[in-house]
C-alpha positions as CSV (number, residue, x, y, z in Angstrom):
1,X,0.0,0.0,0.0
2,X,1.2,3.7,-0.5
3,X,2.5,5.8,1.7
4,X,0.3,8.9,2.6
5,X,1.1,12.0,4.3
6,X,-1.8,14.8,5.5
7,X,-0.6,18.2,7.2
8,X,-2.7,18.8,10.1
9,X,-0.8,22.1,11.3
10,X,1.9,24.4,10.5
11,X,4.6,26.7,12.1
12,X,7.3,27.9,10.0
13,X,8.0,25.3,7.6
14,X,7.5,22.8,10.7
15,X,3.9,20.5,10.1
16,X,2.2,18.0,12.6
17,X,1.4,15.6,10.1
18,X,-0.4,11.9,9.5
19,X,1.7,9.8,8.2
20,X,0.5,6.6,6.9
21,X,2.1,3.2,5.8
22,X,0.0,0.3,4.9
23,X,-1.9,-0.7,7.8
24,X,-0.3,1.5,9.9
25,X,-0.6,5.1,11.1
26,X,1.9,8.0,12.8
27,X,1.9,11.4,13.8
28,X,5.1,13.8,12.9
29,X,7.4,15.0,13.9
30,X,8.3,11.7,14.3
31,X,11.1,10.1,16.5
32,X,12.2,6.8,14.9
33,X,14.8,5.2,17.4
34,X,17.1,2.8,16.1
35,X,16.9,-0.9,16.9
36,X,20.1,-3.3,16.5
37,X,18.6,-7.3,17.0
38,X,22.3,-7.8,18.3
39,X,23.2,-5.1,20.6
40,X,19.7,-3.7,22.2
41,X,20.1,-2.4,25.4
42,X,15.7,-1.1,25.0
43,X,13.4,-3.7,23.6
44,X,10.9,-2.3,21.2
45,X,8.2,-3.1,23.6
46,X,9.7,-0.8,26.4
47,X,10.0,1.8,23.7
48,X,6.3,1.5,23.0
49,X,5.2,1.5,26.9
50,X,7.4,5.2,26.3
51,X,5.5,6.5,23.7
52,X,7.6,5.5,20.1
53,X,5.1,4.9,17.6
54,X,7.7,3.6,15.1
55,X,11.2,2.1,15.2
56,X,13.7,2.2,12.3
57,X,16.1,-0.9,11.4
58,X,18.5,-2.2,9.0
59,X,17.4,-4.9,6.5
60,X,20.9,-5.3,5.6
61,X,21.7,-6.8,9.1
62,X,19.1,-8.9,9.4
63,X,19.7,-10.1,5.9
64,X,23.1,-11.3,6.8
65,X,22.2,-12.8,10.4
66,X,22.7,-16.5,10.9
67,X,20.7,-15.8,13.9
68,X,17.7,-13.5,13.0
69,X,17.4,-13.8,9.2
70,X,15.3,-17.4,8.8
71,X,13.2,-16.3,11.7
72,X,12.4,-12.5,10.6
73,X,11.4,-14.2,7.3
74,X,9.0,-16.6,8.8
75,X,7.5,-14.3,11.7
76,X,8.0,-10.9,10.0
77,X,9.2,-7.9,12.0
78,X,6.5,-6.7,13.7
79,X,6.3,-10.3,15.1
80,X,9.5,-10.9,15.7
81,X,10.5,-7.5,17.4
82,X,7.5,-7.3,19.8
83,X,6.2,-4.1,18.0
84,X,3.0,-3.8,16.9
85,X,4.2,0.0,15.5
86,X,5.4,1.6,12.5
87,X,8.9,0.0,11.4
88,X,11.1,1.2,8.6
89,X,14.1,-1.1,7.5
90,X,17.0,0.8,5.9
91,X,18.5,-1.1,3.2
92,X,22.0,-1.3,3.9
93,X,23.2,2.1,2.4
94,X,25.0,2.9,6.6
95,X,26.8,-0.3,6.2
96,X,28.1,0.7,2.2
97,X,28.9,4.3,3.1
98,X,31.3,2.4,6.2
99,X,32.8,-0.5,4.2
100,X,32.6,0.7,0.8
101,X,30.7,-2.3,-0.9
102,X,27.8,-5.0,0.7
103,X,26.5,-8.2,-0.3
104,X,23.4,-7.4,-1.7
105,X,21.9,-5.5,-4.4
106,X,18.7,-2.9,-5.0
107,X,16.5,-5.3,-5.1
108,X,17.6,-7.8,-3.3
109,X,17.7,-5.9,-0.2
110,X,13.8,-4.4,-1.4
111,X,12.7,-8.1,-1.8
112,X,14.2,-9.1,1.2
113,X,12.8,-5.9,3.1
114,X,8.9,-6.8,1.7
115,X,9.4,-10.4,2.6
116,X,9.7,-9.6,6.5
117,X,7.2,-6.9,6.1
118,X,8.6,-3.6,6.9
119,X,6.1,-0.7,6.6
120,X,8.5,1.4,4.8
121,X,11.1,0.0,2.4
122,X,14.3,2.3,1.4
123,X,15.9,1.4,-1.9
124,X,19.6,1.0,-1.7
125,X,20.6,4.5,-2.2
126,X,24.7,5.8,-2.4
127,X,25.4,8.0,0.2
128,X,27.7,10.5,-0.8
129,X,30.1,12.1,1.9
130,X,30.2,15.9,2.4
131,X,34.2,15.7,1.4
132,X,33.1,14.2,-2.1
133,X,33.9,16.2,-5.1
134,X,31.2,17.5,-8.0
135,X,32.2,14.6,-10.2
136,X,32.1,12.0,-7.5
137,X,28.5,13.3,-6.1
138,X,26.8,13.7,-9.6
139,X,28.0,9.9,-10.6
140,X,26.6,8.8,-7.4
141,X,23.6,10.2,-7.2
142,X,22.6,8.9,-10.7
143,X,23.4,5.3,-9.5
144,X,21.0,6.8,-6.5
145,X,18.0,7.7,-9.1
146,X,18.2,4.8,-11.4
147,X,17.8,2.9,-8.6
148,X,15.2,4.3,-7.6
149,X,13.5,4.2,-10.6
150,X,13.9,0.8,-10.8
151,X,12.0,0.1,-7.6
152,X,9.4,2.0,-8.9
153,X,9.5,0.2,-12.2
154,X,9.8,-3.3,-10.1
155,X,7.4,-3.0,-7.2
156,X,5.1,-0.9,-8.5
157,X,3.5,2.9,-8.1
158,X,1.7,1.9,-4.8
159,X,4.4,0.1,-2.9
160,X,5.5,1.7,0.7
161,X,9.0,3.0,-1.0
162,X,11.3,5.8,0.5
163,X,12.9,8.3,-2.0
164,X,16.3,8.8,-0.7
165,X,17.5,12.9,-1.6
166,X,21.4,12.4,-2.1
167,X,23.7,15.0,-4.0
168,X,26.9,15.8,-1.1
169,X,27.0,19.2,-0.4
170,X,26.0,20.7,-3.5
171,X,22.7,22.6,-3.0
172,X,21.6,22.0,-6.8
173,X,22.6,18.5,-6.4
174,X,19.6,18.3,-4.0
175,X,17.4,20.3,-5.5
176,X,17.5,18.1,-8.7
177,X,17.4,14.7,-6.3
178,X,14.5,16.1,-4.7
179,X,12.4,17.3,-7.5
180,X,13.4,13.9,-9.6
181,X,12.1,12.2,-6.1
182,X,9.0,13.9,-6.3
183,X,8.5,13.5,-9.9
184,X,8.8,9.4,-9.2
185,X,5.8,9.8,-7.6
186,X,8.0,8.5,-3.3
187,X,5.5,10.7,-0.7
188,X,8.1,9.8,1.4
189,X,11.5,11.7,0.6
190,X,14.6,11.1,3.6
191,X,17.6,13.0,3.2
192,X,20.6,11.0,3.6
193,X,24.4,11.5,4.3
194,X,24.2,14.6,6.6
195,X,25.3,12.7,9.9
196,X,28.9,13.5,9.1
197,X,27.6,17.5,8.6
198,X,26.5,16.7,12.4
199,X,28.8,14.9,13.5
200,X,31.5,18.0,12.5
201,X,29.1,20.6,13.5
202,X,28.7,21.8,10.1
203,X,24.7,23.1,11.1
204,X,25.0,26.0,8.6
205,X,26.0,23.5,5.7
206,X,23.6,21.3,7.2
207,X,21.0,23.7,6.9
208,X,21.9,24.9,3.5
209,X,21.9,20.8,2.4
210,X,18.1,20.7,3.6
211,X,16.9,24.0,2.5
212,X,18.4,22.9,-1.3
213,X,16.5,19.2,-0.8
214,X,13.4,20.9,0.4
215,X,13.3,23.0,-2.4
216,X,13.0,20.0,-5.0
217,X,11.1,17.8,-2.5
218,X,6.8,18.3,-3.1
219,X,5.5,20.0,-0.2
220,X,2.9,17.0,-0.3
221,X,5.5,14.6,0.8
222,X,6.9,13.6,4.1
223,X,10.7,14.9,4.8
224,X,13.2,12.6,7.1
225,X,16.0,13.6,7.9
226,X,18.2,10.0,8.4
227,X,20.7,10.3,11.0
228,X,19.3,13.4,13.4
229,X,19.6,11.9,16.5
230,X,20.3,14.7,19.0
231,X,16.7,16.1,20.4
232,X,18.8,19.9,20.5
233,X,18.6,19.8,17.3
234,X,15.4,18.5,16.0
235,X,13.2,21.7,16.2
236,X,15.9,23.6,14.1
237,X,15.4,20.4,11.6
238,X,11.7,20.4,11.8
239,X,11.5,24.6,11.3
240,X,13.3,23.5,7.9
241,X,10.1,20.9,7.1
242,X,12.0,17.7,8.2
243,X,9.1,15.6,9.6
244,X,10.5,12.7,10.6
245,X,14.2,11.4,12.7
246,X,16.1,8.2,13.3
247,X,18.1,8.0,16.4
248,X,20.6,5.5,17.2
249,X,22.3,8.5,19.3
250,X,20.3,7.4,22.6
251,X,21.9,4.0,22.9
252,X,25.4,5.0,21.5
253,X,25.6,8.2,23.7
254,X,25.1,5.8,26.9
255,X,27.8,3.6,25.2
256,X,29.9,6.6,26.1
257,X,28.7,7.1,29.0
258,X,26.9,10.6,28.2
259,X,23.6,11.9,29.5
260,X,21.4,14.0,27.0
261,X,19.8,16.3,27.5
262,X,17.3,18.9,25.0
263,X,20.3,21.8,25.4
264,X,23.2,19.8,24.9
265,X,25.0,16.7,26.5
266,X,26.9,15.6,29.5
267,X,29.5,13.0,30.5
268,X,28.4,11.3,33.3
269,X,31.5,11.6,35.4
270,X,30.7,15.7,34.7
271,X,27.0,15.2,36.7
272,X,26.0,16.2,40.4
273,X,22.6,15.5,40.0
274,X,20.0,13.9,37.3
275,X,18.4,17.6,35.7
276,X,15.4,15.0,34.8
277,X,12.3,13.9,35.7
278,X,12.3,10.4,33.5
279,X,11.9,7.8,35.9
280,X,15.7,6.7,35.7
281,X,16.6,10.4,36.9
282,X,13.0,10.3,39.9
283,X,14.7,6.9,40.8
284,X,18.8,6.7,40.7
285,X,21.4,9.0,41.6
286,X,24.3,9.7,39.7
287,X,26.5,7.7,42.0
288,X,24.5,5.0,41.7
289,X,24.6,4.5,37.9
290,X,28.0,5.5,37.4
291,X,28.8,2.3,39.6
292,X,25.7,0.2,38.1
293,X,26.7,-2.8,35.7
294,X,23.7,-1.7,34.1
295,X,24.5,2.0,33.2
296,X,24.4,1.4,29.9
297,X,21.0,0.8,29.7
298,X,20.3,2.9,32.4
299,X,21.6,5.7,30.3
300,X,19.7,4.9,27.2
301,X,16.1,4.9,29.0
302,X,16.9,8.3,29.8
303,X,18.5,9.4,26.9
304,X,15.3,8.1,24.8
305,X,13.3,9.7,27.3
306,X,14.5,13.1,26.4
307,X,14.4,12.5,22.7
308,X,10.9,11.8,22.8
309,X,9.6,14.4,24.8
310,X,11.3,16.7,22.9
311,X,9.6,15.7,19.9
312,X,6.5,16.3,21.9
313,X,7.6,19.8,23.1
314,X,8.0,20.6,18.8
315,X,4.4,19.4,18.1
316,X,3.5,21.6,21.2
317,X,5.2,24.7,20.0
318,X,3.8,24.0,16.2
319,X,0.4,23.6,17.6
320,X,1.0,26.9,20.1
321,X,2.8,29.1,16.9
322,X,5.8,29.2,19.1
323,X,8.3,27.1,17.0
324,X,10.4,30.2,16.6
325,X,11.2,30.7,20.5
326,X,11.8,26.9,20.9
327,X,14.7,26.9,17.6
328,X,16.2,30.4,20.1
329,X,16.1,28.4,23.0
330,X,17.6,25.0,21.6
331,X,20.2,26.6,19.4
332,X,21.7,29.1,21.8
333,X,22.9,26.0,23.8
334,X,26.1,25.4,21.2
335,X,27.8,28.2,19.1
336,X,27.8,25.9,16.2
337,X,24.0,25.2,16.4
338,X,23.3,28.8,17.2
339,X,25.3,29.4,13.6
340,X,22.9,26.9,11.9
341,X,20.0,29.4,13.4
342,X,21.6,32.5,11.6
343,X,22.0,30.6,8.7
344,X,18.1,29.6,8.8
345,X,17.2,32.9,9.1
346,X,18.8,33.6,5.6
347,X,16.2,31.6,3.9
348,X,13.1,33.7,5.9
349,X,12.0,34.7,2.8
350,X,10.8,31.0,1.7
351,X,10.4,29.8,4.9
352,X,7.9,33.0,5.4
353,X,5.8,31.4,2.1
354,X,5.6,28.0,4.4
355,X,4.6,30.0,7.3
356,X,1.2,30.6,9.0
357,X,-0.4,34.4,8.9
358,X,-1.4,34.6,12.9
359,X,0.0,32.7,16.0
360,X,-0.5,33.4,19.7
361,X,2.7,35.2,20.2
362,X,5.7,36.9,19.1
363,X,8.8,36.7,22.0
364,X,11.8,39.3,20.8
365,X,15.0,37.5,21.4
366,X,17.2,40.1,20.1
367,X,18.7,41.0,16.6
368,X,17.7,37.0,15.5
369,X,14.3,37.9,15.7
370,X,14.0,40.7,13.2
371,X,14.6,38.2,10.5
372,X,11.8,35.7,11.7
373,X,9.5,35.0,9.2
374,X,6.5,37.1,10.9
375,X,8.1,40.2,10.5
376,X,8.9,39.4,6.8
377,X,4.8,38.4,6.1
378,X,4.1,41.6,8.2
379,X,6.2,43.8,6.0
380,X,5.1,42.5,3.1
381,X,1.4,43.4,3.8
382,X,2.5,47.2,4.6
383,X,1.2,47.9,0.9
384,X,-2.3,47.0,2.0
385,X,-2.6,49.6,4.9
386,X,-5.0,52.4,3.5
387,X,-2.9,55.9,3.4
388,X,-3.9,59.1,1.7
389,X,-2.3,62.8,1.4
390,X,-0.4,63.9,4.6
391,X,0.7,60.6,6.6
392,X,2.1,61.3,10.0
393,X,4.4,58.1,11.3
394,X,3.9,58.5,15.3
395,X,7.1,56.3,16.5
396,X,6.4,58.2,19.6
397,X,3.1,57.1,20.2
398,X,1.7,61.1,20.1
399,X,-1.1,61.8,17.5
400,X,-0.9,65.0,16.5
401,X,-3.1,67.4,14.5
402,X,-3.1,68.8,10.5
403,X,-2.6,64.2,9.3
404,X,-5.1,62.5,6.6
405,X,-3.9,59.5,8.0
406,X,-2.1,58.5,11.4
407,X,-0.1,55.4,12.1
408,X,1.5,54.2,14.7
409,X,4.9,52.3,15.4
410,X,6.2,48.7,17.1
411,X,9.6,47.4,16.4
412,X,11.1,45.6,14.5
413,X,7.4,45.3,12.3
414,X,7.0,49.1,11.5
415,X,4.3,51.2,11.2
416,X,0.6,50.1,11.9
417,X,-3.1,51.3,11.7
418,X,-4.8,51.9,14.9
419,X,-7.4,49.3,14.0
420,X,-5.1,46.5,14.2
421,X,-3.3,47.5,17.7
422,X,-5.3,44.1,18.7
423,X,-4.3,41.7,15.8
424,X,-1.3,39.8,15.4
425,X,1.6,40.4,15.2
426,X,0.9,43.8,17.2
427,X,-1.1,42.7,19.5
428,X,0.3,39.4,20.6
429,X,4.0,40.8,20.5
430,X,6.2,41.0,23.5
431,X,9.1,43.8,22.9
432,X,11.5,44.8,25.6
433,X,13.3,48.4,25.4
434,X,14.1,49.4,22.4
435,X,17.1,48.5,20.8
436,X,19.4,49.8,17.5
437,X,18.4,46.3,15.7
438,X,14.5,46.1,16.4
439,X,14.1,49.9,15.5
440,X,16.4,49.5,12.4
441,X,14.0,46.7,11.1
442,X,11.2,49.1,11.7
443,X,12.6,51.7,9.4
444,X,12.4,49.3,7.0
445,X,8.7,48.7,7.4
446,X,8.3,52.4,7.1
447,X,10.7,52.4,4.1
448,X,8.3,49.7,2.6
449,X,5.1,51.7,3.1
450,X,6.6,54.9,1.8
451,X,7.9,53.6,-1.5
452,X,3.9,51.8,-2.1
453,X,2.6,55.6,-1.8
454,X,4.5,57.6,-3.4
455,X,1.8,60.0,-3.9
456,X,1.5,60.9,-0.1
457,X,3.5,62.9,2.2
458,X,5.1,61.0,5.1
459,X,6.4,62.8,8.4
460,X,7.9,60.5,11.0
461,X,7.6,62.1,14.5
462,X,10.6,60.0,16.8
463,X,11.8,60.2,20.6
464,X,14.6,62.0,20.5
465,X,17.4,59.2,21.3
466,X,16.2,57.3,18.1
467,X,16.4,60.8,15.9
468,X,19.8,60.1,14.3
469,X,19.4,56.4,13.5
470,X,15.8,57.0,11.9
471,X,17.6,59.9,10.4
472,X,20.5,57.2,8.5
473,X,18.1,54.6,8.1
474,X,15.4,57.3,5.9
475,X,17.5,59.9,4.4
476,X,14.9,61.1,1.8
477,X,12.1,61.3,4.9
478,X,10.9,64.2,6.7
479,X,12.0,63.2,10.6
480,X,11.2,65.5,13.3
481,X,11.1,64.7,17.4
């Protein structure tokens, strides 16, 4: 059966979304944790009982198990694992990235993934390192699309199939993966080979990677993003429109003995207390699991704890309008995150397209929040607001006499009617003092609704500390104070 994706709400370019694969049905942002049938330290059930409504594996493993293979044939997954959920097999493409070459081919690996009944089947896709050269990326990715194609042209239009976006770190590498993706007819689209991006802290290339894929990828399909494990950085990923994550990070994190946490991570040995309310925090101390022989695990039901519930906290903020404050809070905890945050902000204008027209609130952060995407829809409506003749620009707050029309000023939107002092963003917007950035981005707003009237007169009445900045920022303006 196809796979089928509704959107149900939207923040930024983030949805909560229905996804569907044959029998089977999830909501995104999803958190897909990673299950290895050798090395497991949470059985699926226990990740069920904690609220994972799919799990990922890797066909390729299972496939080459003297131990698991026979029986996953004969029971299928879902029996076999305990998991009544969603579960998607990758196809080997981790395992060829490593080694360089497997034991299986496109279809063998989508045969063999059908025959144990995964919900989700990923042809076996080339993933292309971000050190890869043009040549090496374009020749890969066309292996990538003709093997795609072909499990189209094998399995047929309606068969649960993933559309892997490769293309290294060229953007229109991407862009052409995605679009050919789309044009395939996969509803499902992950975007592979950005863990090492992660792994480096490359977020801004990261960022740029996605933004490219997301750009040829139909809105109507569902994004993954394979490899982003680290909950501080899934609502940056999900801002971008990635919908769904695979994380093997909460079990290999433990393996190093290292706590997450939504801002960041810890070493165990670093911790005085648990910063947690999961019940492996309510119920240990960190004495007692650095000495347990069972740390490991110990470890990993906390560090899927987090992961989940910050999935949760996302569909909360998308469902609230706040998906903007959450991204601030998450990526100020590393500078390298907080770089991939600036970089997002340099793609407002299309993100502002995906984005909703009203929300609850609007939080000022600082000089990262004049380039949200609600300032850029509100300054591109400043054309609409009705002016005629003399138009007096009261940035502080005093109407005065002798106007045809009379707006007033909030930073960093600009100017605004007195009708809408009630409707978002005014309204709902919560600006400290005043500061050079927020009143600079203001200017602009002003700048917009001049240059849409150039039959009126404008006058722009300013407190007096503001005078020489509104003075730079509108040379050709009438400024008083």
């Amino acid at each position: 059966m196809a796979i089928t994706f509704e959107v149900l709400e939207k923040d930024i370019a983030g949805r909560i979304g229905r996804l569907k694969a044959g029998e089977r049905t999830v909501r995104t942002p999803l958190l897909l944790p990673v299950i290895n049938p050798h090395l497991q330290p949470v059985s699926p059930a226990e990740m069920k009982a904690m609220g994972a409504e799919g799990i990922i594996t890797n066909a390729y493993i299972f496939s080459r198990s003297g131990e698991y293979r026979d029986e996953a044939l004969a029971r299928g997954l879902h029996d076999l694992l305990g998991f009544d959920g969603l579960i998607m097999t990758d196809s080997g493409s981790f395992q060829l990235s490593v080694y360089g070459d497997i034991a299986i081919t496109n279809l063998e690996t989508l045969e063999f993934q059908k025959a144990i009944g995964s919900d989700i089947h990923v042809p076996l896709d080339i993933p292309t390192p971000p050190d890869a050269d043009r040549q090496r990326a374009s020749a890969e990715l066309d292996v990538t699309m003709a093997r795609l194609r072909e499990a189209k042209e094998v399995f047929g239009p309606d068969a649960p199939l993933a559309g892997p976006v490769q293309g290294g770190i060229f953007e229109d590498l991407r862009v052409k993966a995605g679009r050919e993706a789309g044009d395939l007819g996969f509803s499902f689209c992950p975007i592979g080979a950005v863990v090492p991006l992660m792994e480096s802290y490359r977020y801004p290339d990261l960022v740029r990677v996605v933004m490219a894929a997301q750009r040829g990828i139909p809105r109507s399909s569902c994004i993954h993003l394979f490899g982003a494990g680290h909950p501080a950085m899934f609502s940056l990923a999900v801002a971008m429109g990635c919908d769904v994550f695979d994380s093997a990070a909460y079990a290999l994190y433990a393996k190093d003995r290292r706590y997450l946490t939504a801002q960041g991570s810890y070493r165990l040995d670093e911790l005085a207390e648990f910063p947690c309310a999961c019940k492996v925090c309510r119920s240990h101390t960190v004495q007692e699991v650095r000495e347990s022989d069972d740390a490991v695990r110990l470890l990993s039901l906390h560090n899927l704890a987090v992961s989940l519930a910050e999935i949760s906290h996302v569909r909360q903020a998308i469902t609230e309008g706040t998906l903007w404050e959450l991204v601030d809070d998450r990526c100020r905890s590393h500078p390298q995150l907080f770089r991939g945050y600036r970089e997002l902000l340099n793609f407002r204008e299309s993100l502002a397209r995906e984005d909703r027209v009203t929300k609850h609130r609007f939080f000022y952060r600082g000089e990262e929040s004049c380039a949200r995407t609600e300032v850029v829809l509100y300054q591109d409506r400043l054309s609409r607001l009705p002016v005629s003749g003399n138009v007096l620009i009261a940035m502080d707050g005093i109407t005065r006499e002798g106007y045809d029309t009379v707006l007033f000023f909030k930073p960093p939107f600009g100017p605004y009617h007195p009708a809408l002092r009630e409707t978002f963003p005014i309204g709902q917007s919560e600006i400290p003092d005043w500061d050079k950035a927020m009143v600079r981005q203001g200017c602009r707003g002003i700048a917009r609704i001049i240059s849409s009237n150039p039959g009126c007169h404008f006058v722009v009445y300013t407190p007096p500390e503001w005078y020489d900045l509104v003075c730079h920022e509108l040379p050709k303006t009438e400024v008083q104070c």
